[in-house]
DRENDO-1510 file (C-alpha; in Angstrom, 1 decimal, always signed):
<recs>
REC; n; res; u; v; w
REC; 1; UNK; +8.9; +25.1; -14.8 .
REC; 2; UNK; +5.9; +22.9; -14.3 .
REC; 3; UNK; +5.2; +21.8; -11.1 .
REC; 4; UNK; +5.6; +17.7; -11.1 .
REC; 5; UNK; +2.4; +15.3; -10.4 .
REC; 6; UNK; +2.9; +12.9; -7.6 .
REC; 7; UNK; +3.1; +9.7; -9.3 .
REC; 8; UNK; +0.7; +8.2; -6.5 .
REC; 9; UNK; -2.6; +9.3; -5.5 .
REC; 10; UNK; -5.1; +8.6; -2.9 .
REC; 11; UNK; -8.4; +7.6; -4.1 .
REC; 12; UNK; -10.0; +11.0; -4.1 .
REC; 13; UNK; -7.5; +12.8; -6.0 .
REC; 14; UNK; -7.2; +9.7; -8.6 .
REC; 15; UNK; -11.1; +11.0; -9.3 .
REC; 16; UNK; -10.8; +14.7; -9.2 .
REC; 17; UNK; -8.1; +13.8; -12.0 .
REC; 18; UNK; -10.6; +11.7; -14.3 .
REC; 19; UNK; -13.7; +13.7; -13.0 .
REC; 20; UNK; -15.1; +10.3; -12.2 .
REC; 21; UNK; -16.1; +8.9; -8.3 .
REC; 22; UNK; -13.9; +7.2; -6.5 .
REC; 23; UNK; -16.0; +3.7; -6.7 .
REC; 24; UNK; -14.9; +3.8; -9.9 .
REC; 25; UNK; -11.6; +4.2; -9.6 .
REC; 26; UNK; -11.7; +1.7; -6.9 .
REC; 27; UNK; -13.4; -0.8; -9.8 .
REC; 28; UNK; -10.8; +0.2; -11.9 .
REC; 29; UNK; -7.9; -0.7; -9.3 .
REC; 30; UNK; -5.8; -3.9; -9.4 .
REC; 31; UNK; -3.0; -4.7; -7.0 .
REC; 32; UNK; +0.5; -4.0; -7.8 .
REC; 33; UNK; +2.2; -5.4; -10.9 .
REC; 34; UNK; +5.3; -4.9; -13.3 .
REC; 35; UNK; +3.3; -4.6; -16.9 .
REC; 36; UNK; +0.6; -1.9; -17.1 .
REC; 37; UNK; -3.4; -3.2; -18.1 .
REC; 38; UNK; -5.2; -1.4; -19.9 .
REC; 39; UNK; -8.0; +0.4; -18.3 .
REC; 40; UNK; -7.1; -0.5; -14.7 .
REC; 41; UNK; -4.8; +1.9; -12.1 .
REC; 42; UNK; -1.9; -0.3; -10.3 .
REC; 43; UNK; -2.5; +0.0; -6.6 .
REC; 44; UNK; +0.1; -0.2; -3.9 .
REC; 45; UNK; -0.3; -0.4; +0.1 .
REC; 46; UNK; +2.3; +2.5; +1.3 .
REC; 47; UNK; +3.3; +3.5; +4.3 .
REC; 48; UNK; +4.4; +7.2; +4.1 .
REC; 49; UNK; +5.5; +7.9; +7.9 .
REC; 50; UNK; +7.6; +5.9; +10.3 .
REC; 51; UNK; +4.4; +4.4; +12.6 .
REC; 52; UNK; +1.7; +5.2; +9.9 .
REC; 53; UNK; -1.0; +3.7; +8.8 .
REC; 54; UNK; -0.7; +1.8; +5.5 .
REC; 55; UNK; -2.9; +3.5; +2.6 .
REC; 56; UNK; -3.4; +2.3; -0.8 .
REC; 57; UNK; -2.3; +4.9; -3.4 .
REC; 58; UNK; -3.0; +4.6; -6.9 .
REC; 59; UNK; -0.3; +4.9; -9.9 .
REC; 60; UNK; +0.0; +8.2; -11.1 .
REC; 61; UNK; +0.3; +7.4; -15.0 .
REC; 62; UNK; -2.2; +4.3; -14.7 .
REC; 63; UNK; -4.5; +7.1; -14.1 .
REC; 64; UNK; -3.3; +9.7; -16.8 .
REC; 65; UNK; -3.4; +6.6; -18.8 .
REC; 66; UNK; -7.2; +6.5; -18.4 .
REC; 67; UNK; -7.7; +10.1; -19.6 .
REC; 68; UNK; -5.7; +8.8; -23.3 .
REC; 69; UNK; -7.9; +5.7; -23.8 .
REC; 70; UNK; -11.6; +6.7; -22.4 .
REC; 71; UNK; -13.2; +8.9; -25.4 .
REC; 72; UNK; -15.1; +12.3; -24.2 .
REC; 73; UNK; -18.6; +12.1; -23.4 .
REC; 74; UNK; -19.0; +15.2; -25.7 .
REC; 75; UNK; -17.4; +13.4; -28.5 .
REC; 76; UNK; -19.6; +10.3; -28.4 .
REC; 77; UNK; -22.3; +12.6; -28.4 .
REC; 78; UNK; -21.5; +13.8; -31.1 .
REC; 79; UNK; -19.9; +11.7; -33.3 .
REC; 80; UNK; -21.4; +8.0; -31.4 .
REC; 81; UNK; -19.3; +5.5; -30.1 .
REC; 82; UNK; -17.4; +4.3; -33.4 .
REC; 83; UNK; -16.9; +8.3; -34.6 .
REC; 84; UNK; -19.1; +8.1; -37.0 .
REC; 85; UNK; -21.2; +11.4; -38.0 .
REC; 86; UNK; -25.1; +10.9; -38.1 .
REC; 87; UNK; -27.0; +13.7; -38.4 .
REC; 88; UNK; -30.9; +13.3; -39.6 .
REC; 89; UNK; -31.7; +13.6; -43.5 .
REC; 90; UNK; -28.1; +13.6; -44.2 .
REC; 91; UNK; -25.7; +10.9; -45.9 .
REC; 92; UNK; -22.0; +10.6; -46.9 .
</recs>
């Protein structure tokens, strides 16, 4: 059985996931609402212990979301930005 993601990270592991740094997932964070934007991670201030400090945590599938919509690097540079093939000398 797989093991189940948490569905809220802390900065850090929001970036391991996306192999991006965490100032850009902190760009990429908005605060808390009902509908989903695309290309930004929901954030909410938890509090995980009785007498802990607050933390904002970042939405689990606002951040898998990411990985669906941003095309590979390898891909675009391959293929370019629009997926088009362009190789030298050669046309469709």
């Amino acid at each position: 059985m797989p093991e189940r993601q948490s569905e809220w990270l802390t900065k850090k592991q929001a970036a391991l996931r996306l192999v991006v740094s965490a100032s850009t997932i902190a760009r990429r964070g908005i605060p808390w609402q009902d509908d989903p934007r695309p290309f930004k991670i929901r954030i909410r201030i938890l509090q995980l212990d009785e007498g802990g400090k607050p933390l904002p945590r970042y939405f689990g599938p606002d951040v898998d979301a990411l990985l669906l919509e941003r095309p590979h690097s390898a891909f675009q540079k391959v293929f370019g930005r629009g997926g088009q093939v362009t190789l030298p000398g050669f046309k469709l």
